[in-house]
C-alpha positions in Angstrom: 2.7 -14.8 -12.0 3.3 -12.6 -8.5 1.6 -13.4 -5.4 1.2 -10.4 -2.8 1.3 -10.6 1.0 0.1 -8.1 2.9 1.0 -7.5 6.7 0.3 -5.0 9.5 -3.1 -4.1 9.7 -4.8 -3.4 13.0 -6.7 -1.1 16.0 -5.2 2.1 16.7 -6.0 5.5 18.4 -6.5 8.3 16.6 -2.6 10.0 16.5 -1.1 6.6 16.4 1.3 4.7 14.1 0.9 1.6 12.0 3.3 0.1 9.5 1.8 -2.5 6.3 3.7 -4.6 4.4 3.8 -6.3 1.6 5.9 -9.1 0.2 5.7 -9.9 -3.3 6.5 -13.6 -5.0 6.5 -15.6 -7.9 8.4 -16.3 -10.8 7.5 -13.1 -13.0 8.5 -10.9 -9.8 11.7 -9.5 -11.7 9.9 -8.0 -14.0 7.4 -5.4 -11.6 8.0 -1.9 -11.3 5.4 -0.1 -9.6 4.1 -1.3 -6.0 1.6 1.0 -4.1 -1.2 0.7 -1.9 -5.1 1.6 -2.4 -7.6 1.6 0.3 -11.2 1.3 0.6 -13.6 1.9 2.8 -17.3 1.0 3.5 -19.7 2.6 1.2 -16.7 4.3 -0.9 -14.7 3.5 -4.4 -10.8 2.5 -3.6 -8.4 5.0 -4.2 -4.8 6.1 -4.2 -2.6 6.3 -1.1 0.9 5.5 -2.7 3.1 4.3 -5.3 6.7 3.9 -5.6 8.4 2.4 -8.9 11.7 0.8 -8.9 13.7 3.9 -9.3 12.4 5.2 -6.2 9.7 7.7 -7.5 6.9 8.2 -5.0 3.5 9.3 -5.9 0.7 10.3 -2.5 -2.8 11.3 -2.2 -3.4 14.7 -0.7 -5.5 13.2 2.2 -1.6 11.4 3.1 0.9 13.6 2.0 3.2 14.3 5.2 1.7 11.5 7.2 2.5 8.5 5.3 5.6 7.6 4.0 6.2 4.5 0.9 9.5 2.7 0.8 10.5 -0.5 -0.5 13.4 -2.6 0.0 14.0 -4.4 -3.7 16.2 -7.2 -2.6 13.4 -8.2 -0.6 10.7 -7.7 -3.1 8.9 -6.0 -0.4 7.1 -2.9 0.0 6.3 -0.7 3.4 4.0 1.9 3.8 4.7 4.3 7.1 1.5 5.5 8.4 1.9 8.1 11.2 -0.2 10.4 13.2 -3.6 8.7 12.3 -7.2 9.5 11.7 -10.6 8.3 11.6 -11.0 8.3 8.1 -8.1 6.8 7.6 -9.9 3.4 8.1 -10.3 1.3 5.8 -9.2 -1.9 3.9 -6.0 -1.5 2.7 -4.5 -3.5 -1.0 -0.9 -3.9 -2.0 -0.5 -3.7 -6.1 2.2 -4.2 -8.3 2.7 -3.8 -11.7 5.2 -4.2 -14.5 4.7 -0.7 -15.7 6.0 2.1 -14.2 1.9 3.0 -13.2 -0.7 0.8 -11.2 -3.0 -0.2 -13.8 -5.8 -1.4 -12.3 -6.7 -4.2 -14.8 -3.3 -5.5 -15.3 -2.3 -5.1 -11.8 -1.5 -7.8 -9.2 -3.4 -7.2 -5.8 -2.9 -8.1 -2.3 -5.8 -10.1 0.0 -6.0 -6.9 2.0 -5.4 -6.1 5.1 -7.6 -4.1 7.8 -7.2 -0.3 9.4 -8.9 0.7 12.2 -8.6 4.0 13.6 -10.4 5.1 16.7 -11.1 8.4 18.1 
């Protein structure tokens, strides 16, 4: 089992900087690969914003790509997502996974409580 523990949501004006986290637990933690983060906001399905596996390869939405940055630190279990110059649509919930594959898969995956983005204008 892995428990997730997400960390860093908040307010912020447009053109701002936020940082999540996400610390991951358990006894089967060894054994996971992939951590991302998936988002979703009011009205809309969750989607994509970023993976990283083990190894260090990074996958991004287009919406992100040169904004937001995914890192992880794997002594730590933990994984960080960099979210600079923000925008309004950029609110949302956003869900910490993990998986033992290489891939989120959303049935098998482990999920995060969630943790809230606000961006202003």
């Amino acid at each position: 089992q892995v428990q997730l523990v997400a960390s860093g949501g908040g307010l912020v004006q447009a053109g701002g900087s936020l940082r999540l986290s996400c610390a991951a637990s358990g006894r089967s933690i060894f054994s996971i690969n992939a951590m991302g983060w998936y988002r979703q906001a009011p009205g809309k399905q969750r989607e994509l914003v970023a993976v990283i596996t083990r190894g260090g390869t990074t996958n991004y939405a287009d919406s992100v790509k040169g904004r937001f940055s995914i890192s992880r630190d794997n002594a730590k279990n933990t994984v960080y997502l960099q979210m600079n110059n923000l925008k309004p649509e950029d609110t949302a919930v956003y869900y910490c996974a993990a998986d033992y594959s290489d891939i989120i898969r959303t049935i098998q995956a482990y999920w995060g409580q969630g943790t809230q983005v606000t961006v202003s204008s």
